[in-house]
C-alpha positions in Angstrom: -110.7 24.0 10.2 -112.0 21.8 7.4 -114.4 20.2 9.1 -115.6 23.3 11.3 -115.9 25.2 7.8 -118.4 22.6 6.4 -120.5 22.9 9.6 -121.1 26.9 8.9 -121.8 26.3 5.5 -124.4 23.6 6.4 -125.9 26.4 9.3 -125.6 29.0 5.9 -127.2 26.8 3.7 -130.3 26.0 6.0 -130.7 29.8 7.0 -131.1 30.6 3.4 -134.0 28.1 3.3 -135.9 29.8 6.1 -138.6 32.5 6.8 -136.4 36.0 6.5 -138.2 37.1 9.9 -137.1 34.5 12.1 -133.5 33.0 10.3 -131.4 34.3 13.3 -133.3 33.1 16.5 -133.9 29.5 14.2 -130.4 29.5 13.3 -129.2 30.6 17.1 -131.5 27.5 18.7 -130.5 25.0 15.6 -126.5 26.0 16.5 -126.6 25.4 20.0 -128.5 22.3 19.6 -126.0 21.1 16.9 -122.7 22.1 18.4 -124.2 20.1 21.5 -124.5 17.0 19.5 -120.7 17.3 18.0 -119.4 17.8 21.5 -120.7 14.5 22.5 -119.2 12.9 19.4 -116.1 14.6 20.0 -116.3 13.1 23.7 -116.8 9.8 22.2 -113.6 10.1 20.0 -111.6 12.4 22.4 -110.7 14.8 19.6 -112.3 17.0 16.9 -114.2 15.2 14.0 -112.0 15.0 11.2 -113.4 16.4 7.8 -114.6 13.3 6.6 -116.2 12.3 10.0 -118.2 15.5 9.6 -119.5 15.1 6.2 -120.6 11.4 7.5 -122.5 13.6 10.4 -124.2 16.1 8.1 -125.3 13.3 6.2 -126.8 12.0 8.8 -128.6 15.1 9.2 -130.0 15.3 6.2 -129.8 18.3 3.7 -130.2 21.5 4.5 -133.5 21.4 2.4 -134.8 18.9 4.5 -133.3 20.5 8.1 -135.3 23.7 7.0 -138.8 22.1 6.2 -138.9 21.2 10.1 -139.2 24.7 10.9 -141.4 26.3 7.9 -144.9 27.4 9.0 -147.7 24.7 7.9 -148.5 25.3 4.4 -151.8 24.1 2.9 -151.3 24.5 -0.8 -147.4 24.1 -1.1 -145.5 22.1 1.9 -141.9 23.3 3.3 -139.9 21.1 1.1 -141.5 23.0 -2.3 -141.9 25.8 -0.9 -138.2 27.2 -1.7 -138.3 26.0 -4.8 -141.5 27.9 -5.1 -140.4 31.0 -3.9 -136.9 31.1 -6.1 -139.1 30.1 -8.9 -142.0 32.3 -8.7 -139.0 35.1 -8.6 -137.1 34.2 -11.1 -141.1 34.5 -13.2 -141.9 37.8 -11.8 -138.5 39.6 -13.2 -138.9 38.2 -16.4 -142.1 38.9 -16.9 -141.5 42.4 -15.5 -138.6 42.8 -17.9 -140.4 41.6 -20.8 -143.9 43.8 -20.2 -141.1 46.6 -20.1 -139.8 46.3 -23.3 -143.0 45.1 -25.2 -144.5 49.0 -24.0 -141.1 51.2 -25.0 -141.3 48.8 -28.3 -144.8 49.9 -29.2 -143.9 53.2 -28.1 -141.5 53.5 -31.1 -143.0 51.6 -33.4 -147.1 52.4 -33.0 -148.3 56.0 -31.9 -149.9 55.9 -28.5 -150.5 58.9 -26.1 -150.2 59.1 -22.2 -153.4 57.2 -22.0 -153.1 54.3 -23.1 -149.4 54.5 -21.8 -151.4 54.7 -18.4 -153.7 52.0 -18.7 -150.4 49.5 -19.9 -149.3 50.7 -15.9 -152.3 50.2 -14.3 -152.4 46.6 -15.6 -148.8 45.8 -14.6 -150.4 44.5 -11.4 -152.9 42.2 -12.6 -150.3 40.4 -14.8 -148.1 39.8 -11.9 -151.4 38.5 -10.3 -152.3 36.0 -13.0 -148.6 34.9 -13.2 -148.1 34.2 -9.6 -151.7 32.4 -9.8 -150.4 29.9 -12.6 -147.5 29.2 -10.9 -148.8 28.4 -7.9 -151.2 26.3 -9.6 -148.1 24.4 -10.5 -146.5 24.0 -7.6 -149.7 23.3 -5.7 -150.3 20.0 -8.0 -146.9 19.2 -7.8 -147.7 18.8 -3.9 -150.7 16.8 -4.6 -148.4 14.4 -6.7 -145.6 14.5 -4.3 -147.9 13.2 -1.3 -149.5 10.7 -3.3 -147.4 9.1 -6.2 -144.1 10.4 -4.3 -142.1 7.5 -6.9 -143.0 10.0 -10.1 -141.7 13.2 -8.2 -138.5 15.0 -9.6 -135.5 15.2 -7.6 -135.5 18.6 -5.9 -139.0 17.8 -4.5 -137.3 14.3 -2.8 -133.5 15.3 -2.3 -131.2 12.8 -3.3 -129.9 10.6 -0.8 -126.7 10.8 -1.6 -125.8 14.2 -1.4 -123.0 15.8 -0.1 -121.6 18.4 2.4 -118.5 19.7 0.5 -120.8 20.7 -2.4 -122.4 23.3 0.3 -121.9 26.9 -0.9 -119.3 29.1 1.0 -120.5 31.0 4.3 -121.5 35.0 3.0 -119.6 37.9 4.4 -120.5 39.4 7.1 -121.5 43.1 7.1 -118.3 45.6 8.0 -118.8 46.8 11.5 -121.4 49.4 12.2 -123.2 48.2 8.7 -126.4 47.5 8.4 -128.3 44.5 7.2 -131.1 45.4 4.2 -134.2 43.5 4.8 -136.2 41.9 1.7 -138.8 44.2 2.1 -136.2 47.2 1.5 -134.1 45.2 -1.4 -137.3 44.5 -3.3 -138.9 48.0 -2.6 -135.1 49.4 -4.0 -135.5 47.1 -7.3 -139.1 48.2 -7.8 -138.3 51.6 -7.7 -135.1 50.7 -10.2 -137.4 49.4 -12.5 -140.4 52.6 -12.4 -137.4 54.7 -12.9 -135.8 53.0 -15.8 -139.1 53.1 -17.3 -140.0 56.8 -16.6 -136.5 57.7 -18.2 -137.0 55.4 -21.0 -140.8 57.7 -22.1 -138.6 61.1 -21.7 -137.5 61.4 -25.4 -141.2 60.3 -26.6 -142.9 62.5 -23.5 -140.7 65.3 -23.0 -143.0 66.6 -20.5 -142.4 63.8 -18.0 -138.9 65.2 -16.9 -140.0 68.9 -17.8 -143.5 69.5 -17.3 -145.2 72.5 -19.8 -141.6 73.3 -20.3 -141.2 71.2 -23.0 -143.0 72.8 -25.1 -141.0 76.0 -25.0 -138.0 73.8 -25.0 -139.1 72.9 -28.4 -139.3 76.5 -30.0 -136.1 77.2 -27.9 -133.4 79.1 -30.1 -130.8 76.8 -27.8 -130.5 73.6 -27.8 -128.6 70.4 -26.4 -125.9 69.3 -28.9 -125.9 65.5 -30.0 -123.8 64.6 -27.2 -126.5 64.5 -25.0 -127.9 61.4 -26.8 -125.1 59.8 -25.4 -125.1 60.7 -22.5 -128.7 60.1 -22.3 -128.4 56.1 -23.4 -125.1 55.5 -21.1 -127.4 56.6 -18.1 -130.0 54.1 -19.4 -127.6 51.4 -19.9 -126.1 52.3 -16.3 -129.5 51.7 -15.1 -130.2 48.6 -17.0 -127.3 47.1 -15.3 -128.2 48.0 -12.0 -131.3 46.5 -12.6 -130.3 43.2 -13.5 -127.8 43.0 -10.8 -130.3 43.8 -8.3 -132.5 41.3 -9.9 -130.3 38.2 -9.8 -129.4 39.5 -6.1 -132.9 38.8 -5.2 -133.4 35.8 -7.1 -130.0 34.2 -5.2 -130.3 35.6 -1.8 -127.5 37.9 -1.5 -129.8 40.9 -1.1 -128.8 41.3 2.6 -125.8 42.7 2.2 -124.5 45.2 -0.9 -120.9 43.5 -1.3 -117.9 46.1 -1.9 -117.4 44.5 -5.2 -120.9 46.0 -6.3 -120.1 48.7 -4.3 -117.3 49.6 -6.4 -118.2 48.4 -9.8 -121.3 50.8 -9.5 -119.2 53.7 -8.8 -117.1 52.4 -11.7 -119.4 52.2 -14.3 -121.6 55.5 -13.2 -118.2 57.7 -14.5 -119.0 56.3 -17.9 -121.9 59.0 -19.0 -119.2 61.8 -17.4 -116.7 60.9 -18.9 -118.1 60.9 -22.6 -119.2 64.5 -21.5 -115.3 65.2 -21.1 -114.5 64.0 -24.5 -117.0 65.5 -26.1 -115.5 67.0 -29.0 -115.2 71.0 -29.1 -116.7 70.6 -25.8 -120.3 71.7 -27.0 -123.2 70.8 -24.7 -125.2 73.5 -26.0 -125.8 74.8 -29.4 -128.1 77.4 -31.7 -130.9 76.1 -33.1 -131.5 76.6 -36.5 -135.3 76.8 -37.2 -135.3 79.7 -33.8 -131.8 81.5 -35.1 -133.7 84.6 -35.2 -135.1 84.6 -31.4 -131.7 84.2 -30.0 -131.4 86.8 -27.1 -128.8 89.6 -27.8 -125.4 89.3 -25.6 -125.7 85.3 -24.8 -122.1 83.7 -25.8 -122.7 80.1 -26.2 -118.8 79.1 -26.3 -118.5 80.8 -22.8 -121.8 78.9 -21.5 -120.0 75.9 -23.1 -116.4 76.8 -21.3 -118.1 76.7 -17.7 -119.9 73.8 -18.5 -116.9 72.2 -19.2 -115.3 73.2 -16.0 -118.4 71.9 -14.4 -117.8 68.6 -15.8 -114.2 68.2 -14.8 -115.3 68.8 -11.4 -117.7 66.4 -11.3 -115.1 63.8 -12.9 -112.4 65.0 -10.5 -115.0 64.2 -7.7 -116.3 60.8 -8.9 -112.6 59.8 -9.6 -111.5 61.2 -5.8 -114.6 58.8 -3.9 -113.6 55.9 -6.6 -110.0 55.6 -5.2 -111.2 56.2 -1.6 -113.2 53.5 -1.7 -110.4 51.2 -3.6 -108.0 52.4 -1.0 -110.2 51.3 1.9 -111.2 47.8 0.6 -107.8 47.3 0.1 -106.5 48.3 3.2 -109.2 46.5 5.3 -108.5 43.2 3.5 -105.1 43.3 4.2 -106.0 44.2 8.5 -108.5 40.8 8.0 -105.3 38.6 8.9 -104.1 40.9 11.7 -107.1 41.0 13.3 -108.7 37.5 12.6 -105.9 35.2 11.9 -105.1 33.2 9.1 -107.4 33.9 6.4 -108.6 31.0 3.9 -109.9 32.2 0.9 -113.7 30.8 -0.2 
């Protein structure tokens, strides 16, 4: 089980390493030929390799970086054993500098006075900063190819592997999706991070643009003789720092490949996390979410009872606690109950 264990991982490792579109049918063709090869050795012997007979064999094979370069498309500025390194790299650059452009805008925002211009034209030249980014690295990379093909002695080690690596350092084999799920592709995960991040911004303008989540009504809003109590602030910045988090999660999923498949753990700590800006609602002291505004006193329309607009509100927000709490524990009850059916129905179970 050992030694069969350290062959997936190898497989795992390698798919990782190749073009998203065409992992399965190279993974498919590199199994079969693979399992071929132990079978002889295992004729040879007359029994299964032994765990340290298949580390000596994946050795032999050469790492999984190497495995994968045989079957990346030719490259003419960056060559398959780079280009990995490449692509995590020139990830990793594109979320940081995505994050940072972020907060340098909402930091001016507070600090300078700027209007929805110029708030506009920081957008609009979002892309060509990616652009120039992705240009410089590649730059990089692209003379670190020149170097590698021509003075291969001053490379760094990830550009030549190091011969002496070794199988059990492999990373364990992911999960598999539950039956019936579906697997995301990276067109999907990155189009779900992108719009993450335009949201997180857009929520992050409201309290400087009111009229971004309410159109002309903010400006009656304004000179409204009701208004949201301080709570809301709150609430308001636990939704942002909900989002934040789902950003960077999402972020460091793409970065590490595990965008194919949104683990229960995730799943679950999500849910977790999204009863935080309910449940400061709950505790809201006096349970005011609405309140008279001073400076509009005198407008306030005859017969409206603002502790009975506050009451149902605050039924309103138990149900919606009472909900998230219900789906939270459904989901904890399911996870739970299929990992213990993963021994039934699979045998012995080894955990990773």
């Amino acid at each position: 089980m050992e030694a069969m264990d350290l062959f997936e991982r190898y497989l795992e490792a390698v798919r990782k390493l190749l073009p998203w579109r065409r992992q399965s049918d190279i993974i498919a063709e590199l199994r079969a030929n693979l399992e071929a090869q132990r079978e002889e050795r295992e004729a040879e012997l007359r029994r299964p390799l032994t765990e340290g007979e298949m580390i000596d064999w994946l050795k032999e094979l050469g790492p999984p970086l190497e495995m994968a370069s045989r079957y990346q498309p030719p490259r003419y500025l960056i060559g398959p054993t780079i280009f990995p390194m490449y692509w995590k790299i020139l990830r990793l650059v594109m979320l940081c500098v995505s994050a940072g452009y972020a907060v340098s805008i909402i930091a001016r925002l507070i600090v300078e006075s700027h209007g929805s211009e110029w708030v506009a034209g920081q957008i609009f030249q979002y892309p060509g900063i990616l652009i120039m980014v992705a240009g410089w690295v590649t730059a990089v990379f692209a003379a670190l190819q020149f170097i590698s093909q021509h003075y291969p002695e001053k490379c760094p080690e990830f550009v030549a592997p190091k011969p002496n690596w070794s199988p059990a350092n492999l990373p364990p084999v992911e999960k598999q999706p539950p039956s019936g799920g579906k697997v995301r592709t990276f067109a999907a995960a990155v189009a779900e991070w992108v719009v993450q991040f335009v949201l997180l911004v857009w929520m992050l303008l409201i309290p400087r643009y009111p009229f971004l989540l309410m159109g002309p009504g903010a400006a009656i809003l304004e000179h409204s003789p009701i208004r949201l109590s301080p709570v809301s602030v709150w609430w308001f910045w636990a939704l942002i720092g909900f989002n934040i988090v789902q950003l960077i999660w999402q972020g460091l999923n793409l970065l590490f490949s595990n965008w194919r498949i949104r683990s229960r753990a995730q799943q679950l700590a999500t849910k977790a996390m999204g009863l935080v800006p309910t449940l400061i609602l709950l505790v809201t002291p006096g349970h005011i979410y609405l309140e008279a505004n001073p400076t509009e006193a005198s407008r306030m329309p005859a017969g409206v009872d603002l502790a009975a607009v506050n009451h149902w509100l605050f039924f309103g927000v138990i149900a919606i606690t009472c909900l998230v709490v219900f789906q939270l524990a459904q989901d904890i009850w399911k996870s739970n109950r299929g990992s213990r059916q993963l021994p039934a129905n699979g045998g012995s179970v080894r955990p990773v």
